[in-house]
PyMOL Python script that loads the backbone (N, CA, C, O; Angstrom):
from pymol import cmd

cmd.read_pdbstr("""\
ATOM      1  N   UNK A   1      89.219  48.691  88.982  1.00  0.00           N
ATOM      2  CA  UNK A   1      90.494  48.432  88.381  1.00  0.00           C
ATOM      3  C   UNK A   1      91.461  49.579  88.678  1.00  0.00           C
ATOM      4  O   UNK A   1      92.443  49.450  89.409  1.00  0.00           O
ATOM      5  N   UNK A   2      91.137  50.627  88.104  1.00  0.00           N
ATOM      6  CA  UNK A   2      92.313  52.118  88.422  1.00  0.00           C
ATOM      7  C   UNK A   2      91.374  52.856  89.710  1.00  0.00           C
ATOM      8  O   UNK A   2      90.145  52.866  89.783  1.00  0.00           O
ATOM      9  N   UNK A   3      92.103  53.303  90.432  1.00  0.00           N
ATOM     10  CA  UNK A   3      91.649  54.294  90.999  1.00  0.00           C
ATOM     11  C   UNK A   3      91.383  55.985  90.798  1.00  0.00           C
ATOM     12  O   UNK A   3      91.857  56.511  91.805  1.00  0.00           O
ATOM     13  N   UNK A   4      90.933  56.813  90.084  1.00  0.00           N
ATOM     14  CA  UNK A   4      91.071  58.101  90.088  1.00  0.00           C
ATOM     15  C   UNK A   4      90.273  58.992  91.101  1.00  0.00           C
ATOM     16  O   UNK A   4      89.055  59.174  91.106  1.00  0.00           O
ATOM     17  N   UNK A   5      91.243  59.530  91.989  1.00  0.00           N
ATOM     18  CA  UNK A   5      91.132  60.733  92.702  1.00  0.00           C
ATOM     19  C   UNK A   5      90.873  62.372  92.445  1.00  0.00           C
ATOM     20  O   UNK A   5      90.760  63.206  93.344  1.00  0.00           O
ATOM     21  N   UNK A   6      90.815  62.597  91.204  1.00  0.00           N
ATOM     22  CA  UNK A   6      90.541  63.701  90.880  1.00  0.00           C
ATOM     23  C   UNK A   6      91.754  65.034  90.502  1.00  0.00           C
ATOM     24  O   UNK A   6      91.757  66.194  90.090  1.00  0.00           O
ATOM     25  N   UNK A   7      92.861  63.811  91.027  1.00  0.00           N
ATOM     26  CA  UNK A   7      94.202  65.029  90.488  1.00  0.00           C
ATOM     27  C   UNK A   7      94.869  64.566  89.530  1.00  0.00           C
ATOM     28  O   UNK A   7      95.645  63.620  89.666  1.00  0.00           O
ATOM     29  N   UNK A   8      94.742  64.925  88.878  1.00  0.00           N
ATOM     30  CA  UNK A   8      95.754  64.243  87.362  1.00  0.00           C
ATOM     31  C   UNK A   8      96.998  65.196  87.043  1.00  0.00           C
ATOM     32  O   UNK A   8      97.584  64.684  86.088  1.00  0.00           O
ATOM     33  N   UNK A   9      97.506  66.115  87.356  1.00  0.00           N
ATOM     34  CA  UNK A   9      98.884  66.732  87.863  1.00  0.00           C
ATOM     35  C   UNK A   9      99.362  66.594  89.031  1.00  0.00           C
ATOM     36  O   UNK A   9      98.823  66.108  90.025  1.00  0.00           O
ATOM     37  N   UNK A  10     100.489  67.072  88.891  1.00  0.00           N
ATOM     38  CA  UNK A  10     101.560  66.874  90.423  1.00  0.00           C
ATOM     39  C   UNK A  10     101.224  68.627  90.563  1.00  0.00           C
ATOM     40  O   UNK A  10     100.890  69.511  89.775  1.00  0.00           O
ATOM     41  N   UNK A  11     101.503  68.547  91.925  1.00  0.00           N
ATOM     42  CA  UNK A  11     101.509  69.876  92.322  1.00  0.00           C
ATOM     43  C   UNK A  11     103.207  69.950  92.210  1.00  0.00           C
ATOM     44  O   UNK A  11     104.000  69.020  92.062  1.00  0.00           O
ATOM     45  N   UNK A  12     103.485  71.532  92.347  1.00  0.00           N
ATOM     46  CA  UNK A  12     104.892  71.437  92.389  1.00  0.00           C
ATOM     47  C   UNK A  12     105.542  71.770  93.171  1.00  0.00           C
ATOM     48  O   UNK A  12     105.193  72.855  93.637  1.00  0.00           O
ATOM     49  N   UNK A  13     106.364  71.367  93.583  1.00  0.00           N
ATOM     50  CA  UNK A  13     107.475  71.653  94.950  1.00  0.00           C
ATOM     51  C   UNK A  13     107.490  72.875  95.634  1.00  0.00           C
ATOM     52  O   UNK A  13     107.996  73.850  95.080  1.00  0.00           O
ATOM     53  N   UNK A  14     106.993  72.970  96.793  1.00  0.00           N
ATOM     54  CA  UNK A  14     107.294  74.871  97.322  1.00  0.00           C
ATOM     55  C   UNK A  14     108.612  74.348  98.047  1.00  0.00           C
ATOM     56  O   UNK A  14     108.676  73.280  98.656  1.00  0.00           O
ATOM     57  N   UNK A  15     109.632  75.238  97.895  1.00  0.00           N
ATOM     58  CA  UNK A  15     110.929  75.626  98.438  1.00  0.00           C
ATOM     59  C   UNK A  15     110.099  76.406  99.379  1.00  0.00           C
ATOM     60  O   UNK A  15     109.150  77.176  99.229  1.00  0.00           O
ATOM     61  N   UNK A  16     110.890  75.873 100.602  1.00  0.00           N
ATOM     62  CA  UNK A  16     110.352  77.066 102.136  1.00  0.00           C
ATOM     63  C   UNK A  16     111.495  77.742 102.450  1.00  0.00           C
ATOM     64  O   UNK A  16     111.352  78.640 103.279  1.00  0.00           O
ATOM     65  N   UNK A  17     112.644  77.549 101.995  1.00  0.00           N
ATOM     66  CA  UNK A  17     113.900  77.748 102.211  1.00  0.00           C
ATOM     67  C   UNK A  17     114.060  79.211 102.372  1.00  0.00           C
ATOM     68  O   UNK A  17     113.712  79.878 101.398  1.00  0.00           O
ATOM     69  N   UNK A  18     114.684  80.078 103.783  1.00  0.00           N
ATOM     70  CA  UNK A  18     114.776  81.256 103.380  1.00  0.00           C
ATOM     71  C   UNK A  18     113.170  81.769 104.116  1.00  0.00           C
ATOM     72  O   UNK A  18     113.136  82.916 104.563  1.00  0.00           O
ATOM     73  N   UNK A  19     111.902  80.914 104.217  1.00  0.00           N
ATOM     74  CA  UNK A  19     110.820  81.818 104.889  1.00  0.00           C
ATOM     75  C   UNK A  19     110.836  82.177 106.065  1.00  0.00           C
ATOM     76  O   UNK A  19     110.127  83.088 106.492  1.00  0.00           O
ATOM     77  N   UNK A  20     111.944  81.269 107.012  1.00  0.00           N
ATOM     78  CA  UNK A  20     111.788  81.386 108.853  1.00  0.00           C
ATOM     79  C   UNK A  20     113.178  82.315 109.030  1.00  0.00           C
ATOM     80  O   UNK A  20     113.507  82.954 110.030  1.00  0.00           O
ATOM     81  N   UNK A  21     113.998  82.175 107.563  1.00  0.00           N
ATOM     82  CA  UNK A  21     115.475  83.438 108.294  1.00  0.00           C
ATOM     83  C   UNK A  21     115.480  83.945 106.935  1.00  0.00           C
ATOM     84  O   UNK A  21     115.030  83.355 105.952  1.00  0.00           O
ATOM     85  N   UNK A  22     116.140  85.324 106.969  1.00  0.00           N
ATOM     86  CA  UNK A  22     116.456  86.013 105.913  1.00  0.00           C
ATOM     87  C   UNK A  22     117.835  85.889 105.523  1.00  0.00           C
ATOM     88  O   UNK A  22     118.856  86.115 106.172  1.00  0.00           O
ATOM     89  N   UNK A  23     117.637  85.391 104.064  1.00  0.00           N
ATOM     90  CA  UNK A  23     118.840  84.683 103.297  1.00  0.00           C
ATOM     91  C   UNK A  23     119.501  86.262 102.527  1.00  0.00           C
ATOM     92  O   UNK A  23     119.138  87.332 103.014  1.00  0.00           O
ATOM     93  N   UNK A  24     120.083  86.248 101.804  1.00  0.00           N
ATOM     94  CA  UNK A  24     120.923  87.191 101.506  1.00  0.00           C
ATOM     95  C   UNK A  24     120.791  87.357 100.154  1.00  0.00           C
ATOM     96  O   UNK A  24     121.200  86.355  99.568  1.00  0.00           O
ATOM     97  N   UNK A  25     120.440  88.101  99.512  1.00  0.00           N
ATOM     98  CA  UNK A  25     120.195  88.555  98.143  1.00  0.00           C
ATOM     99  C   UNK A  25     121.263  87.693  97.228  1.00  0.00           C
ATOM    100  O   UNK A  25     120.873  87.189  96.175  1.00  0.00           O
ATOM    101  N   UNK A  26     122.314  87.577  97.571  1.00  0.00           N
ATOM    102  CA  UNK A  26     123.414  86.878  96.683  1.00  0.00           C
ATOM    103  C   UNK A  26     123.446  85.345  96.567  1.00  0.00           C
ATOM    104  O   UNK A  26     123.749  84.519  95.706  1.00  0.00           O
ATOM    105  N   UNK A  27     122.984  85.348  97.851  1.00  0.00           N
ATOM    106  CA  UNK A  27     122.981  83.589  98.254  1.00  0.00           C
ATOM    107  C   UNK A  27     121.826  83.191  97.584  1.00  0.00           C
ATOM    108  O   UNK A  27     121.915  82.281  96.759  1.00  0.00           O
ATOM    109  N   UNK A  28     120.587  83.812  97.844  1.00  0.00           N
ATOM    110  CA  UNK A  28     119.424  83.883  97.325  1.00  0.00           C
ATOM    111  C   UNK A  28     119.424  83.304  95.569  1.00  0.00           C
ATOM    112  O   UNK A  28     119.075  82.187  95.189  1.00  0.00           O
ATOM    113  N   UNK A  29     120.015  84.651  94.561  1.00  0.00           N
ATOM    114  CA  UNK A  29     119.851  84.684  93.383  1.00  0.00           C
ATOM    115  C   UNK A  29     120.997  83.391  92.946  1.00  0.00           C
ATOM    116  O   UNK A  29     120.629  82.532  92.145  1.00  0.00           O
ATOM    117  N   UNK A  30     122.231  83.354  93.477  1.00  0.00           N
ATOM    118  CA  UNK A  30     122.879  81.951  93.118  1.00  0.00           C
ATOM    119  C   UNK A  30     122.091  80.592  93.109  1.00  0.00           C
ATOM    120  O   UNK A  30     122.025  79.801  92.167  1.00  0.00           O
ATOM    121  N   UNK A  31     121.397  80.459  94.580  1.00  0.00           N
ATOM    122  CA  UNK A  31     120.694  79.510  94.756  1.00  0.00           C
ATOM    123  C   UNK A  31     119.525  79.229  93.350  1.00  0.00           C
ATOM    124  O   UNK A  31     119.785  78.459  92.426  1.00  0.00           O
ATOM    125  N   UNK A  32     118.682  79.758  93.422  1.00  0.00           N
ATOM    126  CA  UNK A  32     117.659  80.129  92.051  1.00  0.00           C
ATOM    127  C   UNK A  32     118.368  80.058  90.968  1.00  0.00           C
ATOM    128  O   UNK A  32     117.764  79.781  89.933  1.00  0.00           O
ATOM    129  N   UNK A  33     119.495  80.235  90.927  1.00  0.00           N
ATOM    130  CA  UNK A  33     120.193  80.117  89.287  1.00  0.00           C
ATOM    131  C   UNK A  33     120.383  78.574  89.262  1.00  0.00           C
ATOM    132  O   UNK A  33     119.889  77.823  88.421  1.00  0.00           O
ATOM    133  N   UNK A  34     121.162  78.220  90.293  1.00  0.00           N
ATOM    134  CA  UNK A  34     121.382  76.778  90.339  1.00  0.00           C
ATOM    135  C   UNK A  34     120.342  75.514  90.237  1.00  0.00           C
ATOM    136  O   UNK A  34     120.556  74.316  90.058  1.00  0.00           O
ATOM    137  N   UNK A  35     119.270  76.171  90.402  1.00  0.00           N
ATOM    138  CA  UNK A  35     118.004  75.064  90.590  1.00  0.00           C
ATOM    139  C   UNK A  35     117.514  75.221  89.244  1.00  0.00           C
ATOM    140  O   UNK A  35     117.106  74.306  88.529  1.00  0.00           O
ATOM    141  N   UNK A  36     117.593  76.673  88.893  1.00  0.00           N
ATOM    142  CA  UNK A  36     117.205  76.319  86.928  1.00  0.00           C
ATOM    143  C   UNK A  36     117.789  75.620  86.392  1.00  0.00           C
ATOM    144  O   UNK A  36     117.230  74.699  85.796  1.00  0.00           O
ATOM    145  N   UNK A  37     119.292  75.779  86.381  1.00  0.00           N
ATOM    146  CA  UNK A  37     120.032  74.481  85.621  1.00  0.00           C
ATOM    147  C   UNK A  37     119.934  73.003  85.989  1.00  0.00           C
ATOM    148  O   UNK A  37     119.744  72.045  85.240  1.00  0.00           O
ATOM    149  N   UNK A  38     120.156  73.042  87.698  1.00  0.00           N
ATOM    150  CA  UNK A  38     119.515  71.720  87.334  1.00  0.00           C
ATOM    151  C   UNK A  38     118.250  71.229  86.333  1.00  0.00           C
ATOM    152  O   UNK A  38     118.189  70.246  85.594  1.00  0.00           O
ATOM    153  N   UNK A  39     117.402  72.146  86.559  1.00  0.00           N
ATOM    154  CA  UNK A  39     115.713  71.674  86.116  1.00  0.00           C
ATOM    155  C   UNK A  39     115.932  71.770  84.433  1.00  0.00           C
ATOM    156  O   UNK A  39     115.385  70.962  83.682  1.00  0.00           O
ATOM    157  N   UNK A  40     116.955  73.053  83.860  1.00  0.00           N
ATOM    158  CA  UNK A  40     117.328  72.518  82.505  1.00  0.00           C
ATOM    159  C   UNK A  40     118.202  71.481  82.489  1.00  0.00           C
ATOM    160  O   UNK A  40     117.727  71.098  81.420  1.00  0.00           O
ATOM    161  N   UNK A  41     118.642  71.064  82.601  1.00  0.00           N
ATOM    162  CA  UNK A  41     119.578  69.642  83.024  1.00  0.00           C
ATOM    163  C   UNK A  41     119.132  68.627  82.675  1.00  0.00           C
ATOM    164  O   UNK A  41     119.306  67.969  81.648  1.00  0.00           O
ATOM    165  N   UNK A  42     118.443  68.454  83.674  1.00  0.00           N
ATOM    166  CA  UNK A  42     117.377  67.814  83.999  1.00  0.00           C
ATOM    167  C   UNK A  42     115.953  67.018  82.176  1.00  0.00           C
ATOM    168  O   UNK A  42     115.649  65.937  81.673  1.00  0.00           O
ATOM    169  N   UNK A  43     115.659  68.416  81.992  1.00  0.00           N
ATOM    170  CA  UNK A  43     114.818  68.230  80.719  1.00  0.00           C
ATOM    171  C   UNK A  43     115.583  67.927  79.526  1.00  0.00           C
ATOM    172  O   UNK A  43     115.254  67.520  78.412  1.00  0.00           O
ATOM    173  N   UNK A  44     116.857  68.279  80.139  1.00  0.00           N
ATOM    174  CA  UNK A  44     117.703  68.110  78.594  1.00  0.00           C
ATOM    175  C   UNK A  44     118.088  66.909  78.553  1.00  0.00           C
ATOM    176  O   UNK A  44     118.183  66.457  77.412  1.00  0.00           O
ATOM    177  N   UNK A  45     118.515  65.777  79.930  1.00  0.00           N
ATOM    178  CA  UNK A  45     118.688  64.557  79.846  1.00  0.00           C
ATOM    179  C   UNK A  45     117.368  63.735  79.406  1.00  0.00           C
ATOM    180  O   UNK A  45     117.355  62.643  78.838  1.00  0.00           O
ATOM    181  N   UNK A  46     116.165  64.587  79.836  1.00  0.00           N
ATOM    182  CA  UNK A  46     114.952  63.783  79.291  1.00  0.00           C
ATOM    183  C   UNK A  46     115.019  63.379  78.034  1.00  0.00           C
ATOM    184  O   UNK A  46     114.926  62.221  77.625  1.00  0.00           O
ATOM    185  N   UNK A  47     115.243  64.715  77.199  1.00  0.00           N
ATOM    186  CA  UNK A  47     115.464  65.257  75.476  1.00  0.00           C
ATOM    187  C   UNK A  47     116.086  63.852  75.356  1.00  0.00           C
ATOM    188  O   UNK A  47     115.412  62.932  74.891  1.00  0.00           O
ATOM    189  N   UNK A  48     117.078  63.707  75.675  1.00  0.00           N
ATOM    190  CA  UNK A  48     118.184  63.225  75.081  1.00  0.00           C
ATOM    191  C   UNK A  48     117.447  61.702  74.733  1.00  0.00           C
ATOM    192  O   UNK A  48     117.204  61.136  73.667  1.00  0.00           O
ATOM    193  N   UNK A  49     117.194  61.289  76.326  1.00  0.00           N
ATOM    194  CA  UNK A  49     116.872  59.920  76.696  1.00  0.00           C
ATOM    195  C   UNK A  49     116.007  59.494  75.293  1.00  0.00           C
ATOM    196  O   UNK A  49     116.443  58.604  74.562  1.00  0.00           O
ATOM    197  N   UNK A  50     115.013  60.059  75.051  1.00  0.00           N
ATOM    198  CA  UNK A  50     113.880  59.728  74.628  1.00  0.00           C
ATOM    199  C   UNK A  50     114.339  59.853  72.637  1.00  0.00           C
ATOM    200  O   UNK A  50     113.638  59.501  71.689  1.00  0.00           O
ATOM    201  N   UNK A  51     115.398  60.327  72.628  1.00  0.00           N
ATOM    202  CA  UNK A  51     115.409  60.425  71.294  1.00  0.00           C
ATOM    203  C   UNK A  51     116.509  59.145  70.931  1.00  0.00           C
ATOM    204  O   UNK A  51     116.539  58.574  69.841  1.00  0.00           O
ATOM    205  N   UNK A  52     117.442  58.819  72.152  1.00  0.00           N
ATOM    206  CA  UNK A  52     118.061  58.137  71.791  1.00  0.00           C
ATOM    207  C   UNK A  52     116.944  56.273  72.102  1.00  0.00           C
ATOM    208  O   UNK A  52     117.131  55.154  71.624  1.00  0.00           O
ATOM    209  N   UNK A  53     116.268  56.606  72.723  1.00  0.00           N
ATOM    210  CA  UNK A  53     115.180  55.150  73.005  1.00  0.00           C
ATOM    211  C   UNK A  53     114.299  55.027  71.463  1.00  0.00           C
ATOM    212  O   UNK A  53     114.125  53.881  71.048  1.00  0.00           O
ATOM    213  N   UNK A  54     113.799  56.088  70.700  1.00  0.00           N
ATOM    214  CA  UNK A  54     113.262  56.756  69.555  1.00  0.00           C
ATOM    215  C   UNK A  54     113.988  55.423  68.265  1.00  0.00           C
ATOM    216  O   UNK A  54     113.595  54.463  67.601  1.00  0.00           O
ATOM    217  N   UNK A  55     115.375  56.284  68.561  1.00  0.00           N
ATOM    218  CA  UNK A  55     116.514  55.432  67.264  1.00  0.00           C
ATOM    219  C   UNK A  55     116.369  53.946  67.777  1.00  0.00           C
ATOM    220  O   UNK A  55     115.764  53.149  67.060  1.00  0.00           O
ATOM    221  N   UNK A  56     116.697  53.691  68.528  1.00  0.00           N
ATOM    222  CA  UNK A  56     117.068  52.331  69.097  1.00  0.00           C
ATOM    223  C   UNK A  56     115.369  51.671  68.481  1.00  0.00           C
ATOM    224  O   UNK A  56     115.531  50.716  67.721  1.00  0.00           O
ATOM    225  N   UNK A  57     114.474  51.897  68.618  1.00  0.00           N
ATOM    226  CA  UNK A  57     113.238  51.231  68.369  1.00  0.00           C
ATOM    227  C   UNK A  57     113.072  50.770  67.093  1.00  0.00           C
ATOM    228  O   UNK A  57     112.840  49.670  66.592  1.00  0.00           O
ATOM    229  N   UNK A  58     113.319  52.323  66.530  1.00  0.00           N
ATOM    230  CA  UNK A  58     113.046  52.646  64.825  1.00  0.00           C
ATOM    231  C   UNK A  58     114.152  51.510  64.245  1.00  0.00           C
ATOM    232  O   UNK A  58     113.845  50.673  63.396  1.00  0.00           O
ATOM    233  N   UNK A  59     115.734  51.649  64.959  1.00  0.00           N
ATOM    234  CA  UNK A  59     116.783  50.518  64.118  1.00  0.00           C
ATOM    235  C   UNK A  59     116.088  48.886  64.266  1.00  0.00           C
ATOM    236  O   UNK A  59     116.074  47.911  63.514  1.00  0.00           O
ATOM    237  N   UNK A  60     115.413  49.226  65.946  1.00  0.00           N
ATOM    238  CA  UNK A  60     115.102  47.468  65.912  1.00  0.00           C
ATOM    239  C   UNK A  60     114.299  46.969  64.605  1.00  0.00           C
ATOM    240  O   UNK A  60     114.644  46.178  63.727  1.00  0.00           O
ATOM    241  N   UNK A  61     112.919  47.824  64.809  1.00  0.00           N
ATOM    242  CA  UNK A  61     111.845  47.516  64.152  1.00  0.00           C
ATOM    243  C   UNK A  61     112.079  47.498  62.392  1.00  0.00           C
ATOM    244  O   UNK A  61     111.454  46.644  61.764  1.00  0.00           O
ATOM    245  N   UNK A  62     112.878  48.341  61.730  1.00  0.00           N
ATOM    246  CA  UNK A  62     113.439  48.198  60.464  1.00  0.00           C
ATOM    247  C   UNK A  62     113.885  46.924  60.808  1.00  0.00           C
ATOM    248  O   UNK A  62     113.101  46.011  60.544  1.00  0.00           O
ATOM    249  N   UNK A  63     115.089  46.590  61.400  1.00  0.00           N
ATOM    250  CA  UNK A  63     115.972  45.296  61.647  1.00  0.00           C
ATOM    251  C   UNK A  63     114.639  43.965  61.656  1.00  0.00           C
ATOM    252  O   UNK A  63     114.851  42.871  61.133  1.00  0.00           O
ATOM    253  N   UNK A  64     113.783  44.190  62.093  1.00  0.00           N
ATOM    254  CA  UNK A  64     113.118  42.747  62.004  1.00  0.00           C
ATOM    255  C   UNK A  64     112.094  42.880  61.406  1.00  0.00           C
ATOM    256  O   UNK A  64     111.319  41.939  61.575  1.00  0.00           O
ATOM    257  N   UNK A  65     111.564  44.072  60.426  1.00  0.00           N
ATOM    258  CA  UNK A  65     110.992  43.905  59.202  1.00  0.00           C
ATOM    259  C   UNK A  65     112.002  43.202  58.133  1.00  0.00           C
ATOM    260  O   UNK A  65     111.617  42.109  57.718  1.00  0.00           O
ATOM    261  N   UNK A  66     113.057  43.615  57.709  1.00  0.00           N
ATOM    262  CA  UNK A  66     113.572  43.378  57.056  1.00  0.00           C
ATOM    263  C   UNK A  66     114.115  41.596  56.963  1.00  0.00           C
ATOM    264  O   UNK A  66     114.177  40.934  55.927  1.00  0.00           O
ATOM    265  N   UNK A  67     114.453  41.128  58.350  1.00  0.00           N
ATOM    266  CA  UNK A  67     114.256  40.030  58.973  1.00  0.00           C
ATOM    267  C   UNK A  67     112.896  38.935  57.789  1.00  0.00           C
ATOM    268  O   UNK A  67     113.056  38.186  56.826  1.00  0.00           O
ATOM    269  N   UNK A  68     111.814  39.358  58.472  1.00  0.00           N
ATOM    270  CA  UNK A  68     110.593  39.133  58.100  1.00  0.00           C
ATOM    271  C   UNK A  68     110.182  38.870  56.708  1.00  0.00           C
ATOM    272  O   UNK A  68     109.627  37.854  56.292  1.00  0.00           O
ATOM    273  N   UNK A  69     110.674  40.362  55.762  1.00  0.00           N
ATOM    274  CA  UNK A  69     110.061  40.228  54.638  1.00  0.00           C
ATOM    275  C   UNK A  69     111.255  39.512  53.488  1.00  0.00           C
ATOM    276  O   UNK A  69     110.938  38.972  52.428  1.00  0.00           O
ATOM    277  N   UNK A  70     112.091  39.606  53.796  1.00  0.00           N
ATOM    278  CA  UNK A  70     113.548  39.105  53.211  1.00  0.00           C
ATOM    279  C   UNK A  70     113.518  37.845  53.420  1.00  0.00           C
ATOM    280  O   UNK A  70     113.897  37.269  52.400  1.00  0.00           O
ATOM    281  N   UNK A  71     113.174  36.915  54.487  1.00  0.00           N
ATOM    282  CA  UNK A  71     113.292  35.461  55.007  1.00  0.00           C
ATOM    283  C   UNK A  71     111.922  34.822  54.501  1.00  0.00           C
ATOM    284  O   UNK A  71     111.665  33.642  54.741  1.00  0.00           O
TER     285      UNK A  71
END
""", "prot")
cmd.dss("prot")
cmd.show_as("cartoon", "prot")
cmd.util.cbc("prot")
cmd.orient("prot")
């Protein structure tokens, strides 16, 4: 039925960027700043997603208990 291979994480992305030429300390540390925010960005749209899918469930599921025990 499932297949398991033995990896149950993702490995994570190596950036090679910068190993075959030498990038510039400035360009460098901007770059790295910019990829954190995305990646907080990123987790914070997760945050968000999941709390606003959270409410939406919780309003349904009140909404058709109430449905239910009222009718």
């Amino acid at each position: 039925m499932f297949s398991f291979e033995g990896d149950f994480r993702r490995k994570p992305v190596q950036s090679l960027r910068g190993a075959s030429k030498k990038e510039q300390k400035e360009s460098l540390i901007k770059r790295v700043q910019d990829e954190r925010q995305k990646r907080e960005d990123q987790r914070q749209r997760q945050s968000s997603a999941i709390k606003i899918q959270s409410y939406y469930r919780r309003f349904t599921c009140r909404k058709i208990q109430v449905w239910c025990f009222a009718g």
